[in-house]
RODO-2510 file (C-alpha; in nm, 4 decimals, decimal comma):
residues 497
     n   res          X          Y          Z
     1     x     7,9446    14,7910     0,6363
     2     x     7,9519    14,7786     1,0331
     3     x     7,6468    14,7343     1,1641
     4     x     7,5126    14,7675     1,6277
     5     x     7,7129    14,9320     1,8848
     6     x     8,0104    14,9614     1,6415
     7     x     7,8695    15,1955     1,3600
     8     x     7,8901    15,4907     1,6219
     9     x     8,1890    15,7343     1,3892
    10     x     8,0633    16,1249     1,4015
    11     x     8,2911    16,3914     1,1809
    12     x     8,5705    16,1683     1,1383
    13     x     8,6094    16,1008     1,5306
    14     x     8,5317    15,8412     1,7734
    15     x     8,2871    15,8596     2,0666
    16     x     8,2529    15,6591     2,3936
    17     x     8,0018    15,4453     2,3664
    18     x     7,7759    15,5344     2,6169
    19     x     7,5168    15,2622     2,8906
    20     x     7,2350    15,4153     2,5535
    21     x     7,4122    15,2519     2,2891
    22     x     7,4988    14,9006     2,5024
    23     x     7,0907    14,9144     2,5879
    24     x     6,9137    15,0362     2,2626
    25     x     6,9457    14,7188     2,0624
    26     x     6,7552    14,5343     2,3460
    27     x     6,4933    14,8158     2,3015
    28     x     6,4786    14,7471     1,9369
    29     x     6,4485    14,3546     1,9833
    30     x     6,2485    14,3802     2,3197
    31     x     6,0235    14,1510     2,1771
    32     x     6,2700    13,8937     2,0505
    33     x     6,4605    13,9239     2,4053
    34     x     6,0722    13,8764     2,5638
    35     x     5,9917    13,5772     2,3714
    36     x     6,3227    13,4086     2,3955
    37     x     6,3093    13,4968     2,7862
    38     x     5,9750    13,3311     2,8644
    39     x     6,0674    13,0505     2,6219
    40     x     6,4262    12,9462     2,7895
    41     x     6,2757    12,9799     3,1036
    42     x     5,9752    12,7687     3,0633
    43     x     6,2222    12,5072     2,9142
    44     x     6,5268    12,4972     3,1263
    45     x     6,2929    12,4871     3,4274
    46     x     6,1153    12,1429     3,4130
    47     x     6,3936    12,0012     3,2612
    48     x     6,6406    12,1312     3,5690
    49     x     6,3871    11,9997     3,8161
    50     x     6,4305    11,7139     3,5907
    51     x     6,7976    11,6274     3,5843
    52     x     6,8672    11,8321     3,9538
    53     x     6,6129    11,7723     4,1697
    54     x     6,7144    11,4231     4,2818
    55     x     6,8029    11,2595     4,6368
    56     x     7,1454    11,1397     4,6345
    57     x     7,2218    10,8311     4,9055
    58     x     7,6220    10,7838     5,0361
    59     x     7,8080    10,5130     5,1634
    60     x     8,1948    10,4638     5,2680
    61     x     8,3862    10,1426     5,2447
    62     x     8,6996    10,0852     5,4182
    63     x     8,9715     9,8919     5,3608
    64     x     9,1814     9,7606     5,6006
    65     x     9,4938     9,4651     5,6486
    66     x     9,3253     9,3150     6,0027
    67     x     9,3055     8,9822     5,8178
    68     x     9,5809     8,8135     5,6405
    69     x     9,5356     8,5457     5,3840
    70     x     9,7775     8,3727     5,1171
    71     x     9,6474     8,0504     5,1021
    72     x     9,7120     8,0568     4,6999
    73     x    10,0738     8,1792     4,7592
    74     x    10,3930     8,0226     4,7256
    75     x    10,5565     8,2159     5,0437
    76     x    10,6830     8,1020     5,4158
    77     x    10,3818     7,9543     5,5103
    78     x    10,4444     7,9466     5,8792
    79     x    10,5453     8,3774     5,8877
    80     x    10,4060     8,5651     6,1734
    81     x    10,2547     8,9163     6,0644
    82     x    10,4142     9,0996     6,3923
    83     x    10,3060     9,4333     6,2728
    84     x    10,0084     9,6155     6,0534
    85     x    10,0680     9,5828     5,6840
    86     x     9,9862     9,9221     5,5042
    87     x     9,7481     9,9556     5,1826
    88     x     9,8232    10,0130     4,9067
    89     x     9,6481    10,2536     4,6886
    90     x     9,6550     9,9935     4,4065
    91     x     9,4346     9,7604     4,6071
    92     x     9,2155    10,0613     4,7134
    93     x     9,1789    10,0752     4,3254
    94     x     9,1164     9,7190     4,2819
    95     x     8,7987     9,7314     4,5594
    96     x     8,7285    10,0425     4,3746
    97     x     8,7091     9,8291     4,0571
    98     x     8,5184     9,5182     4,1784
    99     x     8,2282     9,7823     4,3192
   100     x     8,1538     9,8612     3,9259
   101     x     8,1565     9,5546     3,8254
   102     x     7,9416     9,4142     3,5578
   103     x     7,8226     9,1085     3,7451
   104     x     7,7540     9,3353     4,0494
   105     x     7,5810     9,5834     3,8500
   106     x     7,3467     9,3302     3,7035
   107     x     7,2896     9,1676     4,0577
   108     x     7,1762     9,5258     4,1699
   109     x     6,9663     9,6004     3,8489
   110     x     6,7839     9,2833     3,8907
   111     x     6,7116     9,2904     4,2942
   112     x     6,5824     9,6571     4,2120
   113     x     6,4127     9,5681     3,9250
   114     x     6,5462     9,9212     3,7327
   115     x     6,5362     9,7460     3,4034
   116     x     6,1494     9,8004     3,4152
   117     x     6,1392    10,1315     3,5302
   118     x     6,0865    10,3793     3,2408
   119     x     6,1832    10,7002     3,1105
   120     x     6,1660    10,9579     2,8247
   121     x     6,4111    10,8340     2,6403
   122     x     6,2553    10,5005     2,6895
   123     x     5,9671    10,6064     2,5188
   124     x     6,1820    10,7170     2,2011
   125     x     6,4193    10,3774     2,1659
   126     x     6,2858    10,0572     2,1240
   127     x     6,2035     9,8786     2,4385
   128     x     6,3695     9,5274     2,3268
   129     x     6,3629     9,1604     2,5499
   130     x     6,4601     9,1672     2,9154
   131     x     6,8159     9,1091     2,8327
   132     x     6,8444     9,4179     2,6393
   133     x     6,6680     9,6259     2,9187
   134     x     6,8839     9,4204     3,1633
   135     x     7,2336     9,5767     2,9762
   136     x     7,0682     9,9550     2,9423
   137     x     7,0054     9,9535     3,2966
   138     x     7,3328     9,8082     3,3722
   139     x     7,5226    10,1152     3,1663
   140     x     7,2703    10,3732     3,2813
   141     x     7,3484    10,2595     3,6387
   142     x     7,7143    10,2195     3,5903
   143     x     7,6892    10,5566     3,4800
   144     x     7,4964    10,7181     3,7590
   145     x     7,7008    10,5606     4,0338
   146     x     8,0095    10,7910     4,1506
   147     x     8,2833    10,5509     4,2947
   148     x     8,5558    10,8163     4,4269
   149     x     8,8941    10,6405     4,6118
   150     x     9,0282    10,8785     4,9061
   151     x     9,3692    10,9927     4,8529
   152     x     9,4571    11,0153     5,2183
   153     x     9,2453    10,7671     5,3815
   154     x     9,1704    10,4036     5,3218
   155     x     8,8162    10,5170     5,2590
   156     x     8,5932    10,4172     4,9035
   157     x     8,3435    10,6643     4,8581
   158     x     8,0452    10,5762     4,6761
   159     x     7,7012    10,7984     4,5847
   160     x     7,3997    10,7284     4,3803
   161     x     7,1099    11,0062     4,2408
   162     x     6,7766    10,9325     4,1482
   163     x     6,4044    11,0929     4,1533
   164     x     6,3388    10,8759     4,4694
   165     x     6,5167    10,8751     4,7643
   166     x     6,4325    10,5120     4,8543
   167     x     6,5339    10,4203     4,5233
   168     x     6,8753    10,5585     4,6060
   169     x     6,9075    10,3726     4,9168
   170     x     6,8123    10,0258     4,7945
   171     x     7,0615    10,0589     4,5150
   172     x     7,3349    10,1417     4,7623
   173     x     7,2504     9,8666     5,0118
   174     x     7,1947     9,5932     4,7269
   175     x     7,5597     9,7214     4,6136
   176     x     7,7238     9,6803     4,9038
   177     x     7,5901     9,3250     4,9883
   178     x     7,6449     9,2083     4,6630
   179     x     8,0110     9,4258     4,6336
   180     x     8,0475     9,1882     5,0544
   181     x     7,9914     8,8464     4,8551
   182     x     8,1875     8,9245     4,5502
   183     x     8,4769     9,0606     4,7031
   184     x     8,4980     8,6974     4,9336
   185     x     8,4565     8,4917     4,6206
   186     x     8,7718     8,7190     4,4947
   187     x     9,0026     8,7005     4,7944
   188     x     8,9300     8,3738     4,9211
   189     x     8,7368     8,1267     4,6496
   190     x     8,5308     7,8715     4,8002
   191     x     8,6862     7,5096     4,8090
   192     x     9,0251     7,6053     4,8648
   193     x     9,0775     7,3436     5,1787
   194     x     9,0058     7,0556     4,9193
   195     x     9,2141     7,1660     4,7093
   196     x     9,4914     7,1871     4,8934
   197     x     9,4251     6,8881     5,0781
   198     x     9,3421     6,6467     4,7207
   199     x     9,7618     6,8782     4,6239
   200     x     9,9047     6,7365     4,9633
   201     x     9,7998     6,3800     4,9150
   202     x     9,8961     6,3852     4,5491
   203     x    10,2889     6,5259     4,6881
   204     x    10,2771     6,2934     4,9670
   205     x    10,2090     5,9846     4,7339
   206     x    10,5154     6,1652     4,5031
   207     x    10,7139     6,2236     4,7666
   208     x    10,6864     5,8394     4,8700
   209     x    10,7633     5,7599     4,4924
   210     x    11,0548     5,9625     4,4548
   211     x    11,2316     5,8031     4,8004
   212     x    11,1484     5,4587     4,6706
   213     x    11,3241     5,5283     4,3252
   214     x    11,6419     5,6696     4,5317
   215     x    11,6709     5,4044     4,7715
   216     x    11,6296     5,1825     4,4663
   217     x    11,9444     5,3963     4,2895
   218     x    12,1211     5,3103     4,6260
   219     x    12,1109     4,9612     4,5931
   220     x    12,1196     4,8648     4,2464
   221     x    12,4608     5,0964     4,2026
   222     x    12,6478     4,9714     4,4331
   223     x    12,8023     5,2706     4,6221
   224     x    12,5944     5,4904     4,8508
   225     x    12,8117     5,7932     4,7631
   226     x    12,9317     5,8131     4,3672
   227     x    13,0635     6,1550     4,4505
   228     x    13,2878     5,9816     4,7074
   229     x    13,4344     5,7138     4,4628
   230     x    13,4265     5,9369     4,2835
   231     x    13,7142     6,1585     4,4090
   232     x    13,8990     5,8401     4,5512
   233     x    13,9453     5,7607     4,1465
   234     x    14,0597     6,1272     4,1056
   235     x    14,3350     6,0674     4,3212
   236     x    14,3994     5,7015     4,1413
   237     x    14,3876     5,8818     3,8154
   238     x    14,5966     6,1429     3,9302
   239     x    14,8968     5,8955     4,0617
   240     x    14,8243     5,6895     3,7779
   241     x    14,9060     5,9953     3,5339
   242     x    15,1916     6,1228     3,7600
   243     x    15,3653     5,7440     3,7288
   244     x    15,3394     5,7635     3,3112
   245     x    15,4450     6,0860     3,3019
   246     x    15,7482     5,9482     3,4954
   247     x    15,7514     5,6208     3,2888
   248     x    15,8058     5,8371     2,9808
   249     x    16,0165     6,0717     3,1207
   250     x    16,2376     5,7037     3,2389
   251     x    16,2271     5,5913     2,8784
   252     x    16,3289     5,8992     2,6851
   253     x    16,6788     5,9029     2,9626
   254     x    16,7224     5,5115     2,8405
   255     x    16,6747     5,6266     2,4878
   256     x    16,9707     5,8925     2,5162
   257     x    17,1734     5,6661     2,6673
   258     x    17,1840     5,4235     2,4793
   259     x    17,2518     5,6493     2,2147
   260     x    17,5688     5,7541     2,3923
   261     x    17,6552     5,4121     2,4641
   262     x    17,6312     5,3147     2,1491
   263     x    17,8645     5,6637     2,0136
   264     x    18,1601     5,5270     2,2960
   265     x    18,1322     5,1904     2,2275
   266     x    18,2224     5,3016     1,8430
   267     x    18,4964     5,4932     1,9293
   268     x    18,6392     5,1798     2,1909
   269     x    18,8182     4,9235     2,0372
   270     x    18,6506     4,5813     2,1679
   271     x    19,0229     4,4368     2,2671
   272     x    19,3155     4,5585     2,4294
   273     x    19,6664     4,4654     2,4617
   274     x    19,7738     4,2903     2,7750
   275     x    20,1883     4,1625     2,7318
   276     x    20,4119     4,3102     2,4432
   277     x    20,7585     4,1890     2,3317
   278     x    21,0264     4,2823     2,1165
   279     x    21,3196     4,0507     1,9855
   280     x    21,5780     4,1765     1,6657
   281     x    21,6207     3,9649     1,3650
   282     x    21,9552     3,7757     1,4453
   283     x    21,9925     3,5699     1,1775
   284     x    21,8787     3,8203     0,8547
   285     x    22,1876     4,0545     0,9960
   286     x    22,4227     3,7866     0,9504
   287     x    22,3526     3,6979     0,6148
   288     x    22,3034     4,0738     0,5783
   289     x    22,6403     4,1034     0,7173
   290     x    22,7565     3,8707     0,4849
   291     x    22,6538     4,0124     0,1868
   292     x    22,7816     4,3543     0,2771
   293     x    23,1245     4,2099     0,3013
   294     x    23,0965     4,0548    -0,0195
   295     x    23,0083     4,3390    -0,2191
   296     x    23,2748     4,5348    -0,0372
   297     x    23,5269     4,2702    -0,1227
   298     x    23,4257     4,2537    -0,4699
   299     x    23,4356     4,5791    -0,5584
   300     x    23,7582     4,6339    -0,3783
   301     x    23,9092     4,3470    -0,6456
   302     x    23,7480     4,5389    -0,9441
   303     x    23,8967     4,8451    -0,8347
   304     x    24,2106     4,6608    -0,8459
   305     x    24,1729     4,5845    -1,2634
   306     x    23,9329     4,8572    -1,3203
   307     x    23,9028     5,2004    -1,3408
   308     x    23,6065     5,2978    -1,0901
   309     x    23,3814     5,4467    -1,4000
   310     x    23,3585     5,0756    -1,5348
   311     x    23,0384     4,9530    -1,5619
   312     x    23,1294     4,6602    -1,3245
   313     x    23,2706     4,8756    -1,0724
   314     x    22,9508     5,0462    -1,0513
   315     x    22,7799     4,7580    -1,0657
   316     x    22,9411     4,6611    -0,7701
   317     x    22,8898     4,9490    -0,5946
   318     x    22,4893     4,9416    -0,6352
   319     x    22,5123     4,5906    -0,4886
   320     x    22,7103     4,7474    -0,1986
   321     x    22,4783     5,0089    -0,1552
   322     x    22,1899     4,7961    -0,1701
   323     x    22,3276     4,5104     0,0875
   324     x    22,4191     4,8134     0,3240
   325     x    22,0901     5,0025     0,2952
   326     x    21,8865     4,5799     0,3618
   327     x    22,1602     4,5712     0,6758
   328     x    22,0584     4,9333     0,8011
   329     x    21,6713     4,8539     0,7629
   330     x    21,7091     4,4673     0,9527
   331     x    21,8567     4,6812     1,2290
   332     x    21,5616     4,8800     1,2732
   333     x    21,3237     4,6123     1,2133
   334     x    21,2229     4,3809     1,5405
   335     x    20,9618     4,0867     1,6271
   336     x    20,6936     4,1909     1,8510
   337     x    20,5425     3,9447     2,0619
   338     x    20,1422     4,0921     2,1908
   339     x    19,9540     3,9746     2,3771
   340     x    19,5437     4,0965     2,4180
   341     x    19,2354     4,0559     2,6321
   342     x    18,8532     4,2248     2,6241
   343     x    18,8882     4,5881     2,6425
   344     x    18,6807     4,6882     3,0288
   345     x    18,5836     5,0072     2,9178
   346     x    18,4187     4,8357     2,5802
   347     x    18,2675     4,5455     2,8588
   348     x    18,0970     4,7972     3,0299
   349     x    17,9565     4,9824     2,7596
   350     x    17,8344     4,7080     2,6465
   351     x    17,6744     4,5508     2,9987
   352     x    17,5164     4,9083     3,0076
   353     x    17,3668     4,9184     2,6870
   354     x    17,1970     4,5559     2,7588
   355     x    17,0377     4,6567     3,1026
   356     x    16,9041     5,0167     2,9922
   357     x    16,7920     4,8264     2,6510
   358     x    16,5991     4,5594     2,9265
   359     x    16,4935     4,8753     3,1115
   360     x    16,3474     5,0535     2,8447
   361     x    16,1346     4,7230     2,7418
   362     x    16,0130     4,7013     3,0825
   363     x    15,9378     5,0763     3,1090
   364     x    15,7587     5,0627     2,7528
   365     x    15,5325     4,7683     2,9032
   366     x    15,4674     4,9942     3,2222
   367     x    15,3288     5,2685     3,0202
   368     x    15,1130     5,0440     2,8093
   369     x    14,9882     4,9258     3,1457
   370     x    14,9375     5,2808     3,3010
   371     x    14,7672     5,4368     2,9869
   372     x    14,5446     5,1178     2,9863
   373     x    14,4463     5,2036     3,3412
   374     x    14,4196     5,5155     3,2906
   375     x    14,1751     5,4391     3,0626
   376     x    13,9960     5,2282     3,3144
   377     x    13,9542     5,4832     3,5358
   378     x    13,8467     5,7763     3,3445
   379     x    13,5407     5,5175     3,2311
   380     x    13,4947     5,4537     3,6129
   381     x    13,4927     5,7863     3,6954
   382     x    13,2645     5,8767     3,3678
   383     x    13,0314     5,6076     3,4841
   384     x    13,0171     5,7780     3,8542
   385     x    12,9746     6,1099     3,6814
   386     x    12,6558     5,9711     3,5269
   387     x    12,5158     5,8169     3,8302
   388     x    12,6085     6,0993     4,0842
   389     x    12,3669     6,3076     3,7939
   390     x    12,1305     6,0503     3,8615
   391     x    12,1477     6,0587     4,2272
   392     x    12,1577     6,4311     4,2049
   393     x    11,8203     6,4363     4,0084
   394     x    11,6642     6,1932     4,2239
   395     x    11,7419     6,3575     4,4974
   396     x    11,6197     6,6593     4,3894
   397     x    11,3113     6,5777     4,2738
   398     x    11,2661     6,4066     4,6343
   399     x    11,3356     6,7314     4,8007
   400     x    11,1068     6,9458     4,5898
   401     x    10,8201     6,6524     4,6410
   402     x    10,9282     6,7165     5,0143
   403     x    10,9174     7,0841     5,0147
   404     x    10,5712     7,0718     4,7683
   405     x    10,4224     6,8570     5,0381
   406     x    10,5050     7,0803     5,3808
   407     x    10,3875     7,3980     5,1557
   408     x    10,0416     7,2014     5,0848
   409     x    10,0414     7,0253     5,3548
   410     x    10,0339     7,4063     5,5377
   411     x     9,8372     7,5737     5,3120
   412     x     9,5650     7,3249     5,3660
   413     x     9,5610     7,4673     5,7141
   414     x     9,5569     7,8074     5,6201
   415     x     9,2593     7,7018     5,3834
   416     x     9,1137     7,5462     5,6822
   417     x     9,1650     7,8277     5,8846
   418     x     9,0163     8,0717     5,6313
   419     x     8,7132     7,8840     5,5472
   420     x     8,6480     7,8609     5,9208
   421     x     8,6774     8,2671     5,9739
   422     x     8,4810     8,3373     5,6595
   423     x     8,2029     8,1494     5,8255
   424     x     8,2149     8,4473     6,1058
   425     x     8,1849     8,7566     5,8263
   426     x     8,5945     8,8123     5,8982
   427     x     8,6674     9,0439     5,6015
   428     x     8,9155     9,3269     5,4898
   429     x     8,6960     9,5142     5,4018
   430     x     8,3789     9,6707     5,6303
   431     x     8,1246     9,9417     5,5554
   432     x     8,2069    10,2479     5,7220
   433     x     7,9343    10,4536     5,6213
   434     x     7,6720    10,2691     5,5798
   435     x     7,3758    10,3733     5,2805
   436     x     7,0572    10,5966     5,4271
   437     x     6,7288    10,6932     5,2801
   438     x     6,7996    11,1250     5,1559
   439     x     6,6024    11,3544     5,3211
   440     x     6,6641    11,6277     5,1263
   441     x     6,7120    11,6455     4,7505
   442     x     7,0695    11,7552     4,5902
   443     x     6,9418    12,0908     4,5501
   444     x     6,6116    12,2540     4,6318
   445     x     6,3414    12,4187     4,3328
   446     x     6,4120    12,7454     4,4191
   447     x     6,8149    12,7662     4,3175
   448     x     6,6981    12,5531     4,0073
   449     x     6,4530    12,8468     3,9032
   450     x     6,7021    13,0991     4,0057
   451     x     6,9521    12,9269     3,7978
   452     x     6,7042    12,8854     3,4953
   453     x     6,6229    13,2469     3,5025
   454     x     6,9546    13,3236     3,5080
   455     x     7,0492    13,1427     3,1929
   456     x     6,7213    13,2060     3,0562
   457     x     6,8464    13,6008     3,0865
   458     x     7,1494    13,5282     2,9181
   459     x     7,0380    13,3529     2,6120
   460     x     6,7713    13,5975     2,5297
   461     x     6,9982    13,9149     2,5690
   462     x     7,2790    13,7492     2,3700
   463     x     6,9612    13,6314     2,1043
   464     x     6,8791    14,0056     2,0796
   465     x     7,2006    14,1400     2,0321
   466     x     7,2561    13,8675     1,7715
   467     x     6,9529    14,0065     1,5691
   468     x     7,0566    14,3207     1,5743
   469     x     7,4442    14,2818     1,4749
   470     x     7,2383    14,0961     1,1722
   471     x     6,9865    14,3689     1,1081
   472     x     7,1184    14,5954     0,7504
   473     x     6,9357    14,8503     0,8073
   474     x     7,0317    15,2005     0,9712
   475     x     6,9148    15,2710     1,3171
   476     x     7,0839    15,6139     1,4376
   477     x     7,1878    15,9553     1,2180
   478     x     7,5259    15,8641     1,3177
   479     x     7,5465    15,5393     1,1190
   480     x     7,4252    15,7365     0,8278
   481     x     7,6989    15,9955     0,8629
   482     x     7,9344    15,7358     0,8919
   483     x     7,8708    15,5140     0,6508
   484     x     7,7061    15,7214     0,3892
   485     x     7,8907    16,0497     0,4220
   486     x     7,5609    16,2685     0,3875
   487     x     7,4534    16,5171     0,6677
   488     x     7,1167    16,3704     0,8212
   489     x     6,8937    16,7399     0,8508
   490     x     6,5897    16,6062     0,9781
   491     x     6,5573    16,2861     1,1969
   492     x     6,1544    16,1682     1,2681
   493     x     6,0566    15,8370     1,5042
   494     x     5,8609    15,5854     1,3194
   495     x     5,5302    15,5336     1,3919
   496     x     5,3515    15,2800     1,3736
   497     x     4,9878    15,2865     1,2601
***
C-alpha cells in the first residue's frame, strides 16, 4: 500500500503533485518537525561552538641547501659546492616527518603541560598515571597538529587549534624549538670531530703497520719486483721450451735415419771386389784331350771287328761322348783370381749410423736437462706468482689504510668545521613564519548558529517526512479512491475536542 506524497492516483490517472502535497505532511507532523527543530538546534549549537570556535596559530619552515655537510660520507672530501644544490621533495618530507615526531611531541606536551589539562571525554575514560596522560596527549596532539609540505615552494606549513589562543601559540613555538634541536642532533650528531679524529689515528697507526709489513716483504724475498722476475723467467721458460721442442724435433730426424741407415746398410754388401783374374785349365784339357783320342781310337778298332750295334761299340761310343762332352765343359771352365777390400758406400753407412746414434744420446740427455729446467722454472715462476699476490695484497691493504686515513684525516676537519658553525645557529633549515598569538577565532558564533540552524532545519523536515511515509493511515479522499476503489461522498476535518 503506498503511503505520503505518492498515494496521489484519481480515476485511474495521475496528477502533478502540487507545492500542497510536498507541504501537508509537515502540517500533519508540525509538531514532530517543532520538537526535532528546537532539539537539533539546541544540540548542534554548543557543541559547534565547541569543536569550531577555536583560535588556530601558523608557522612556516623553510628549507634550504645554504649549508653543506657530509661529514658521515664516504665522498671527495675536498669538492667545492660551486653552485646551489636544489631540494628535494623527499627531504621536504623527511623535515616534514621529524616535526611529528614522537619524542618532539612529548617534549611539547610536557613544556605545555597538556597532559593535565582536561576534557569531556576525560571525564568518561579513566584518568590513569602521568605516563598514560603523557601518551593521550601525545596522540591527541599529534592529531590536532596539521603539518602540510608545499608543492611548489620549499615551505613546511604547520597549524595548531585550540579553545585558547595562547595555548596555540606556545604549542607552536615549543614545536619549533624543540623540531631546531632535533633536527641538529639528526643532521649533524654531536661528537663527530672525536670520532673522526680517535678513526684517523687508528688508520694512521694501520697505515704505519701495513708499510712496515711491505718493506718487511721487500727484504725478506729477495727481489723488489716479483712481477719483474717474474717475466724475465717467462722469457727463460719460453727459450727453454722452444730448445726441447727443437731437441725432440733433432731426435725423432736421428731416429729416421738411422732407420734408413740401417735399411742401406742391409741391402750393401760389407766388401767389394778390388782385382779379378781369369786363367783356363791347361793341364785338365790335355788329359781331356787325351782321353778323347782314346775313345776315338778305340772305337775306330771295334768298328773294325764289330758291327756298330755291338754292345762294345756302343760302349765305346758313350765313353767318346762322355770324354768329348768333360773336354767341351774344361773349355768353358776358368780360374778366377779376386781380389776384395771394405765396400765405401757400406763404411759410410756405417760411420753415419755411429755419429747420429752418439747424437741422439746426446740429444736424449739435452732434453732430460731442458724438461728438468723447465721444471725449475715453472716452480720459480709459481713461487713469484705467490709472492707478487703477496706483494699485491700488501700493497693494497697499504693503499686503502692510506686512502682511509686522508678521508678521516679530512673528515675530521669537516667535523671540526661543523661543530664550530653549529655553535653560531648555522642551519638548513630557518623559520619563515614564525608562530603568533590568534586574534580571531577560526570562525565566528554567528556562522556556527547559522550553520546549526541550517542543519537543525534539515533534520527535522526530513524527521517529519519520515513519520509520515511511516504513518498507515489515510490522509486525503484521493488515497482512499486509490487504494480502496470506493467513491469518498462526504469528507469532514477532524476535530479535536
Amino acid at each position: 500500500m503506498q503511503k505520503g506524497i505518492d498515494r496521489s492516483r484519481v480515476n485511474q490517472g495521475e496528477e502533478a503533485i502540487s507545492l500542497r502535497d510536498l507541504l501537508a505532511p509537515l502540517f500533519r507532523r508540525r509538531k514532530i518537525l517543532i520538537i526535532t527543530l528546537v532539539a537539533t538546534f539546541a544540540v548542534l549549537v554548543p557543541l559547534g561552538l565547541l569543536v569550531i570556535y577555536k583560535f588556530k596559530s601558523q608557522m612556516a619552515i623553510l628549507v634550504n641547501r645554504e649549508r653543506v655537510d657530509s661529514p658521515v660520507t664516504t665522498g671527495v672530501p675536498n669538492q667545492t659546492i660551486t653552485e646551489q644544490i636544489a631540494v628535494a621533495e623527499e627531504e621536504i618530507n623527511s623535515e616534514a616527518e621529524l616535526l611529528v615526531s614522537q619524542d618532539i611531541l612529548q617534549k611539547v606536551v610536557i613544556a605545555n603541560h597538556l597532559q593535565d589539562r582536561t576534557n569531556w571525554l576525560s571525564a568518561i575514560l579513566p584518568s590513569g598515571d602521568e605516563t598514560y596522560r603523557i601518551a593521550r596527549a601525545v596522540k591527541t596532539l599529534a592529531r590536532k597538529i596539521k603539518v602540510r609540505p608545499s608543492t611548489k615552494a620549499n615551505i613546511i606549513d604547520v597549524s595548531y587549534s585550540s579553545h585558547d589562543p595562547r595555548l596555540s601559540y606556545a604549542v607552536l613555538d615549543s614545536l619549533a624549538g624543540f623540531y631546531l634541536e632535533k633536527h641538529a642532533d639528526v643532521h649533524r650528531p654531536q661528537g663527530s670531530y672525536e670520532f673522526f679524529a680517535a678513526e684517523t689515528d687508528r688508520y694512521k697507526k694501520a697505515l704505519d703497520d701495513s708499510e712496515a709489513r711491505l718493506r718487511s716483504f721487500v727484504q725478506t724475498s729477495g727481489g723488489a719486483a716479483p712481477d719483474i722476475e717474474r717475466t724475465d723467467l717467462d722469457v727463460q721458460l719460453a727459450n727453454s721450451i722452444g730448445q726441447l721442442h727443437s731437441t725432440q724435433q733433432a731426435i725423432a730426424a736421428d731416429n729416421m735415419r738411422i732407420r734408413s741407415d740401417q735399411e742401406q746398410m742391409k741391402s750393401t754388401p760389407q766388401r767389394s771386389t778390388t782385382q779379378l783374374a781369369s786363367t783356363p785349365p791347361d793341364m785338365l784339357m790335355q788329359n781331356l784331350g787325351a782321353t778323347v783320342l782314346a775313345a776315338k781310337t778305340k772305337r775306330t778298332q771295334l768298328l773294325l771287328k764289330y758291327d756298330p750295334s755291338y754292345a762294345l761299340v756302343k760302349e765305346a761310343d758313350q765313353e767318346l761322348a762322355d770324354a768329348q762332352a768333360a773336354f767341351e765343359k774344361a773349355e768353358n771352365t776358368k780360374y778366377v783370381t779376386e781380389n776384395t777390400n771394405v765396400d765405401p758406400t757400406y763404411e759410410l753407412l756405417r760411420e753415419d749410423l755411429a755419429k747420429t746414434e752418439a747424437d741422439l744420446a746426446a740429444q736424449r740427455a739435452s732434453v732430460a736437462a731442458n724438461q728438468a729446467s723447465i721444471d725449475s722454472l715453472q716452480r720459480q715462476m709459481t713461487d713469484l706468482a705467490k709472492k707478487n699476490i703477496d706483494q699485491a695484497d700488501l700493497a693494497r691493504e697499504q693503499k686503502a689504510d692510506e686512502d682511509n686515513y686522508l678521508l678521516y684525516m679530512a673528515k675530521r676537519e669537516q667535523a671540526r668545521t661543523s661543530d664550530a658553525l653549529d655553535k653560531t645557529k648555522i642551519e638548513n633549515v630557518d623559520i619563515a613564519i614564525p608562530p603568533a598569538i590568534p586574534v580571531l577565532p577560526i570562525m565566528s558564533p554567528i556562522p556556527i548558529v547559522l550553520l546549526a540552524f541550517v542543519f537543525a532545519a534539515f533534520v527535522s523536515v526530513m524527521t517529519a517526512y519520515g513519520f509520515d511515509y511511516f504513518d498507515s493511515s489515510f490522509h486525503t479522499p484521493a488515497e482512499v479512491v486509490d487504494t480502496l476503489g470506493i467513491p469518498v461522498v462526504v469528507t469532514m476535518a477532524r476535530k479535536t475536542a
